[in-house]
Steps between C-alpha positions, in 0.01 A plus 500: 500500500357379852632181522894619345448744757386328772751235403807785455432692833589291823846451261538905511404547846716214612799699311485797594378473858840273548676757319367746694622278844848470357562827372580838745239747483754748355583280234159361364445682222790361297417127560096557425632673170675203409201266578267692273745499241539114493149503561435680176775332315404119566131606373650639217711210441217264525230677298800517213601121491081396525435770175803358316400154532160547424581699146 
């Protein structure tokens, strides 16, 4: 869990600190939504396709 996270984490803080540069402060909440969600969703993705080829 260290290394995946110390692997994963300059890749989130990259994201959503240029996110957070492009994005009005008014309108942030939206866009960091939708980051989480794809986030979430690629992990998801991943973890599925890795357990269906290994059964």
């Amino acid at each position: 869990m260290l290394v995946l996270g110390a692997a994963y984490a300059p890749h989130l803080i990259t994201v959503f600190g240029l996110t957070e540069r492009a994005v009005p402060a008014s309108r942030l909440a939206d866009p960091m939504a939708f980051l989480t969600r794809g986030v979430a969703g690629g992990q998801a993705l991943a973890l599925s396709g890795r357990l269906a080829a290994a059964s």
